[in-house]
C-alpha positions in Angstrom: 65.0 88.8 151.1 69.0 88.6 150.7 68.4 85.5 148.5 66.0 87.4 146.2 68.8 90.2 146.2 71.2 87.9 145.5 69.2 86.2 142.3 68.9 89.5 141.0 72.5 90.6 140.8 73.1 86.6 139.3 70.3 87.9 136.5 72.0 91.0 135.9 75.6 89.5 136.0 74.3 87.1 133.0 72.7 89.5 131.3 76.3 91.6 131.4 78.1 88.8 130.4 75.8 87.6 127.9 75.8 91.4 126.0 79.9 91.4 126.5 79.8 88.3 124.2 78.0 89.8 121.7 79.8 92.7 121.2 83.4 91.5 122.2 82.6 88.4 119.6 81.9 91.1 116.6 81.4 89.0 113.5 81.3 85.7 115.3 77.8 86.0 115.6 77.3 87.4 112.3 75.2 85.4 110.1 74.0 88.1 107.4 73.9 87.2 104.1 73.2 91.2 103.0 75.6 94.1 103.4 78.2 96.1 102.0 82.3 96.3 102.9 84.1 99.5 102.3 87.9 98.8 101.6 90.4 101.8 101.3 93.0 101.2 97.9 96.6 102.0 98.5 99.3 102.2 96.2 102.5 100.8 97.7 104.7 100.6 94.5 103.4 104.0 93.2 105.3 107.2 93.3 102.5 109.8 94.6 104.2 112.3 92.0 103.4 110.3 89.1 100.1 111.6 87.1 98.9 108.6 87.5 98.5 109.0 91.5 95.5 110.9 92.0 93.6 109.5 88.5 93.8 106.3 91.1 90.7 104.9 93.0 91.2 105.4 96.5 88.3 103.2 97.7 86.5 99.6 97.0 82.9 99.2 97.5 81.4 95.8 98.3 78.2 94.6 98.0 76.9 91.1 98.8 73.4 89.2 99.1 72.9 85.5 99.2 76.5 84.2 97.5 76.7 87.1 94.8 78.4 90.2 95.6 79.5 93.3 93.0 82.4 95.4 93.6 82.5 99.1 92.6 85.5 101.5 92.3 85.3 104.9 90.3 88.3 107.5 90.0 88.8 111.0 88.0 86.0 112.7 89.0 83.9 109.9 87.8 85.2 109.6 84.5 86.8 106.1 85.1 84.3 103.6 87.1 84.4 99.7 87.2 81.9 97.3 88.7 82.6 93.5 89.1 79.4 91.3 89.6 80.4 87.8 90.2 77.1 85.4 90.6 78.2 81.8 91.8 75.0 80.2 91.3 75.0 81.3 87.5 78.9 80.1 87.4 79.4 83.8 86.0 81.9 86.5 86.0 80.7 90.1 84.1 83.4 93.7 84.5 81.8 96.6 83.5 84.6 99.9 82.4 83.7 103.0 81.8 85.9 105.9 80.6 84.3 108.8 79.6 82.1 107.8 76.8 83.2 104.3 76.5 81.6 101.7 78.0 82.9 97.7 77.6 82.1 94.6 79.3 83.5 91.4 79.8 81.6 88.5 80.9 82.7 84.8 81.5 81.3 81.7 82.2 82.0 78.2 83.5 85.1 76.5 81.8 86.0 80.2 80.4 87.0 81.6 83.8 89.2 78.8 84.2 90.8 79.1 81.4 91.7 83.1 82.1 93.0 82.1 85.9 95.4 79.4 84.1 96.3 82.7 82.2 96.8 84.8 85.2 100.2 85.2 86.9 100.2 82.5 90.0 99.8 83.1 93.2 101.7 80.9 95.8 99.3 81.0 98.9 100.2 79.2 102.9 97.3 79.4 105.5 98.6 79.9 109.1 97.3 79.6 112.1 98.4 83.4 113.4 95.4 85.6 113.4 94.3 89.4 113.6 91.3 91.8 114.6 90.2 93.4 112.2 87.0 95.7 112.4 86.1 93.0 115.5 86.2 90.8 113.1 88.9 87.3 114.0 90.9 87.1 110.3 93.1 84.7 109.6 96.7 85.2 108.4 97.7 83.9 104.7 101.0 84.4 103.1 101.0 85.5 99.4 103.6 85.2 96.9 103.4 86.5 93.4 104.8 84.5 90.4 105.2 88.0 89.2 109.2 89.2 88.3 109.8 90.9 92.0 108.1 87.9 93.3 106.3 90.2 95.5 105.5 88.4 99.5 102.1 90.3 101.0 99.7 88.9 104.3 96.2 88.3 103.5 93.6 88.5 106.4 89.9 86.4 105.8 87.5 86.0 108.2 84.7 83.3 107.6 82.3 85.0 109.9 81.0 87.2 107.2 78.2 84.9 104.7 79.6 84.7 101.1 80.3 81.3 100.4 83.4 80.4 98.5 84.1 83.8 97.5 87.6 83.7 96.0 86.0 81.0 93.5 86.7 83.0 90.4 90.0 84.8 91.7 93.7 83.5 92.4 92.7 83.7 95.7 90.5 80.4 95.3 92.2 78.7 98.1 91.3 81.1 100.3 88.1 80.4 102.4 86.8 83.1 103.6 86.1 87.1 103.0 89.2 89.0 102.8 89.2 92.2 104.5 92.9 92.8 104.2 94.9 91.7 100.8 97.3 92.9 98.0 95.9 92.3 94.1 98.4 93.7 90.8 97.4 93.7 87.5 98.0 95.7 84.4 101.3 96.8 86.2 99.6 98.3 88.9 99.7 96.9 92.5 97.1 97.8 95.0 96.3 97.0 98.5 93.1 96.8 100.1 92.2 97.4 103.4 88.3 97.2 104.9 87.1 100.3 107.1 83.6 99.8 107.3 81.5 96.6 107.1 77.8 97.1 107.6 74.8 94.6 107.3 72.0 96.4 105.4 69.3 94.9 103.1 70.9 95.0 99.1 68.7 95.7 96.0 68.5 92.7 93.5 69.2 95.7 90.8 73.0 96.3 91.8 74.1 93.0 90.3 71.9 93.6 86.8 74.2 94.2 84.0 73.8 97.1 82.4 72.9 96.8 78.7 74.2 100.1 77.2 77.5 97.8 77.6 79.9 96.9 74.7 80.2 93.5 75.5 83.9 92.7 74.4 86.6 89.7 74.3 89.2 89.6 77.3 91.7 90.3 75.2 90.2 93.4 74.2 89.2 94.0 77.5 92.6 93.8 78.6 94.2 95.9 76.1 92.0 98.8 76.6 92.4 98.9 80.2 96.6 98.5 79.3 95.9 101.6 77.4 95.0 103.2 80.3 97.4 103.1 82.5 99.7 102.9 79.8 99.1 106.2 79.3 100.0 107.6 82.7 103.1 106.4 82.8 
């Protein structure tokens, strides 16, 4: 009898461990290739009196299936929004901008989204070995500097437990590899941080990486002198 007692608490003391590795491991056993990340935008170099402050996205939404993901940020009420699709199997870059009744997109392919990173102000980037939690997720640290006039230094956290493969491909953060779920990213004079809140592994429609066709499609340099405009304007 007190050997079948005792087998019993060994079974239960495995099962207890076994469920405390599950959950105290987070994303390590994470191997969905479906799901969306919510990131909240900051504005570190922005006055909060400037106009310009509240206009400002305040979140990031990110959606991924099998290698593609599309990102989504709207602000003003919903009369800015722009979506990202990137699609590494077609070797394809696409953002959509809308403000009020415009409607643009960009798209780039192969050799042409090299040629706009060469473009892109460079960023300076050395892996360490220090790490961080974050969402029980196990990130590793980066350091970041800018090749931008204040030669900006930010920490970039990436974890590889989350299944995008190679997702900085397109970005400056290319030798990055992994998802990052904390990072800094400026561009037409604006410099935002991101910072996930919320990563969730649900099942993604095919639809929310279609392009929409009632798009302008438009150079990059037009693309980027609209979206000067813009925030231009605020300040």
């Amino acid at each position: 009898m007190y050997s079948s007692k005792l087998k019993k608490v060994i079974h239960i003391l495995i099962a207890i461990v076994s469920i405390s590795v599950i959950i105290g491991c987070g994303g390590d056993s994470s191997i969905e290739s479906q799901g969306i990340i919510i990131y909240k935008v900051s504005y570190p170099k922005m006055d909060k009196r400037n106009l310009m402050f509240d206009f400002m996205p305040k979140k990031m939404v990110l959606k991924f299936k099998d290698d593609k993901y599309v990102t989504h940020m709207t602000a003003g009420m919903g009369m800015f929004k722009t979506n990202i699709v990137v699609d590494q199997e077609q070797n394809q870059f696409s953002q959509m901008v809308k403000l009020i009744n415009k409607k643009y997109i960009l798209t780039l392919k192969g050799e042409n989204i090299k040629k706009s990173l060469s473009n892109s102000p460079k960023y300076n980037i050395k892996l360490t070995d220090e790490t961080k939690i974050i969402l029980n997720y196990l990130c590793k640290k980066a350091i970041v500097t800018m090749n931008n006039e204040d030669r900006d230094v930010f920490t970039v956290y990436y974890t590889d437990k989350i299944k995008i493969n190679n997702p900085n491909w397109c970005n400056q953060f290319s030798d990055i590899d992994g998802v990052m779920l904390e990072y800094q990213y400026e561009k037409y004079g604006v410099h935002m941080k991101f910072e996930a809140k919320d990563i969730k592994f649900t099942e993604i429609d095919n639809g929310d990486f279609e392009i929409d066709a009632k798009y302008e499609a438009i150079s990059e340099v037009k693309m980027d002198k609209e979206m000067q405009e813009i925030f231009d304007s605020f300040n």
